[in-house]
C-alpha positions as CSV (number, residue, x, y, z in Angstrom):
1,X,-12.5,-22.3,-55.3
2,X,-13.7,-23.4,-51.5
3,X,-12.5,-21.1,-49.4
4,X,-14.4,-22.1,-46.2
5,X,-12.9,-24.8,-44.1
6,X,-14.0,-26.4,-40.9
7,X,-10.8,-25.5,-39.3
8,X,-8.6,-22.3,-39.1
9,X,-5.6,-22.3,-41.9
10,X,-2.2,-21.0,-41.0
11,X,-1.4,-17.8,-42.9
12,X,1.0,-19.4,-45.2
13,X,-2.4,-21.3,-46.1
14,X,-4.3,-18.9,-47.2
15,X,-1.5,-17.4,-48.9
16,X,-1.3,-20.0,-51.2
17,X,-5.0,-19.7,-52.2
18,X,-4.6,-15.9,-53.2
19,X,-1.3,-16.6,-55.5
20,X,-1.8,-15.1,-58.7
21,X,-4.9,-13.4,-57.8
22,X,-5.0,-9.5,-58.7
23,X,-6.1,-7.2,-56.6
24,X,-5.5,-4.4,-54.5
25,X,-4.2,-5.2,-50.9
26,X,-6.1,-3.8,-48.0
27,X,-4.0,-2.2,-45.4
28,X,-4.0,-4.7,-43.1
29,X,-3.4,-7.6,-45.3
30,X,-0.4,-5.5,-46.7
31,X,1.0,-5.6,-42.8
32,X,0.6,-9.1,-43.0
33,X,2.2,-10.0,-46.2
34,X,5.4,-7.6,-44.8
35,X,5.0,-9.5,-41.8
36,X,5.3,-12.7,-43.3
37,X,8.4,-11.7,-45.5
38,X,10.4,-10.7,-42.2
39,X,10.6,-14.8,-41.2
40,X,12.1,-17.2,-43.8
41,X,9.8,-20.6,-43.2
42,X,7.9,-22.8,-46.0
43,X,4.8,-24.2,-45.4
44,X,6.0,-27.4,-44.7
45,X,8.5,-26.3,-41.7
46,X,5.0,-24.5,-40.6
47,X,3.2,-27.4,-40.4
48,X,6.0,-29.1,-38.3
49,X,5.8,-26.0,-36.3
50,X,1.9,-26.3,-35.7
51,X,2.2,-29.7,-34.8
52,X,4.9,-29.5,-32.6
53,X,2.8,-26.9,-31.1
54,X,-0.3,-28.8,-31.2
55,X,1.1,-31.0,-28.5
56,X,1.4,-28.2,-25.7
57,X,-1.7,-26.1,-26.7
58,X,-5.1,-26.1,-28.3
59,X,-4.9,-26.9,-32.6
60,X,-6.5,-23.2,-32.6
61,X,-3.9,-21.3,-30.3
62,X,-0.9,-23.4,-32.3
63,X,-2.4,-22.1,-35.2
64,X,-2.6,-18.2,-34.2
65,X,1.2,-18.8,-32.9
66,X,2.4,-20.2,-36.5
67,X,0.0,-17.0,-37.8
68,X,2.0,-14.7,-35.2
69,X,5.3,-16.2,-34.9
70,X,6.7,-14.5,-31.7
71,X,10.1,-14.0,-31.3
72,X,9.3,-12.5,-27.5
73,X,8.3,-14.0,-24.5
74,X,5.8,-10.9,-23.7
75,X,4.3,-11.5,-27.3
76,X,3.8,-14.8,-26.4
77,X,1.9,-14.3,-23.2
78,X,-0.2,-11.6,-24.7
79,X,-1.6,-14.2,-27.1
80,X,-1.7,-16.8,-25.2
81,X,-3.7,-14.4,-22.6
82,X,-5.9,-13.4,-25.3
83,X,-7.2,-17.1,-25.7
84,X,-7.9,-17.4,-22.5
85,X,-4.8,-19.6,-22.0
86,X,-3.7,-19.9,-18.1
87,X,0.5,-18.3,-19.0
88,X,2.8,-20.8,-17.1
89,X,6.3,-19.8,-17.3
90,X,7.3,-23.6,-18.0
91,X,4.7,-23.6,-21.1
92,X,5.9,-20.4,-22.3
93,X,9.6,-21.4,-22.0
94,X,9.0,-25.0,-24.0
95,X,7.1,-22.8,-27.1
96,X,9.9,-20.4,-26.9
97,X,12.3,-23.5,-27.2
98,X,10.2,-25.2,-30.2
99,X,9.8,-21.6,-31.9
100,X,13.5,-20.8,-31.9
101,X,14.0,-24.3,-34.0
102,X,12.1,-22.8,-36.7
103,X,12.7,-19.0,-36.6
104,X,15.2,-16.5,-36.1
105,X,15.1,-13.0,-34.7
106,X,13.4,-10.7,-38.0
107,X,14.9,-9.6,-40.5
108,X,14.5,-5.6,-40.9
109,X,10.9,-4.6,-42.1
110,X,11.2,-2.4,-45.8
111,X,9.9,0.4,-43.5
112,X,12.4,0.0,-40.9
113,X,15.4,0.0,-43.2
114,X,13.9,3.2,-45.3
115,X,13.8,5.4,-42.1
């Protein structure tokens, strides 16, 4: 199995390649498999997502924001900082828009409703 591509894969991506696999989960992949459960999107509606996205930012950043899925505006800017992105209140505003077509607020995390 090829698991080295020329271009970053969204998480639900690389998701796909481990199904079935056995093996113990690290911590951090653990926080991102719990992450991933809180937001109810298929791969396909994720690739819609990254494309929409595509057309206001970098393939990369779109990518990382699919990966992330922000549900705040300070979120947001903290990522988009982190690439280096100038953080334009009318860019921010439009991925807010296109994100809230594809998500909804989180569910509860498993941690959150045991406490």
């Amino acid at each position: 199995m090829k698991f080295i591509e020329s271009k970053p894969l969204l998480a639900k991506e690389v998701e796909d390649k481990f199904k079935g696999e056995e093996k113990e989960l690290t911590y951090n992949e653990k926080l991102m498999e719990e992450h991933s459960q809180c937001y109810e999107i298929t791969k396909t509606k994720m690739n819609e997502l990254k494309k929409e996205l595509s057309e206001i930012v970098e393939e990369e950043i779109a990518i990382k924001i699919c990966d992330v899925l922000p549900f705040s505006k300070s979120t947001l800017k903290t990522l988009l900082v982190g690439f280096g992105e100038e953080v334009e209140e009318e860019k921010v505003d439009k991925i807010m828009e296109i994100l809230s077509k594809y998500i909804k607020p989180p569910k509860k995390s498993k941690k959150a409703k045991e406490s």
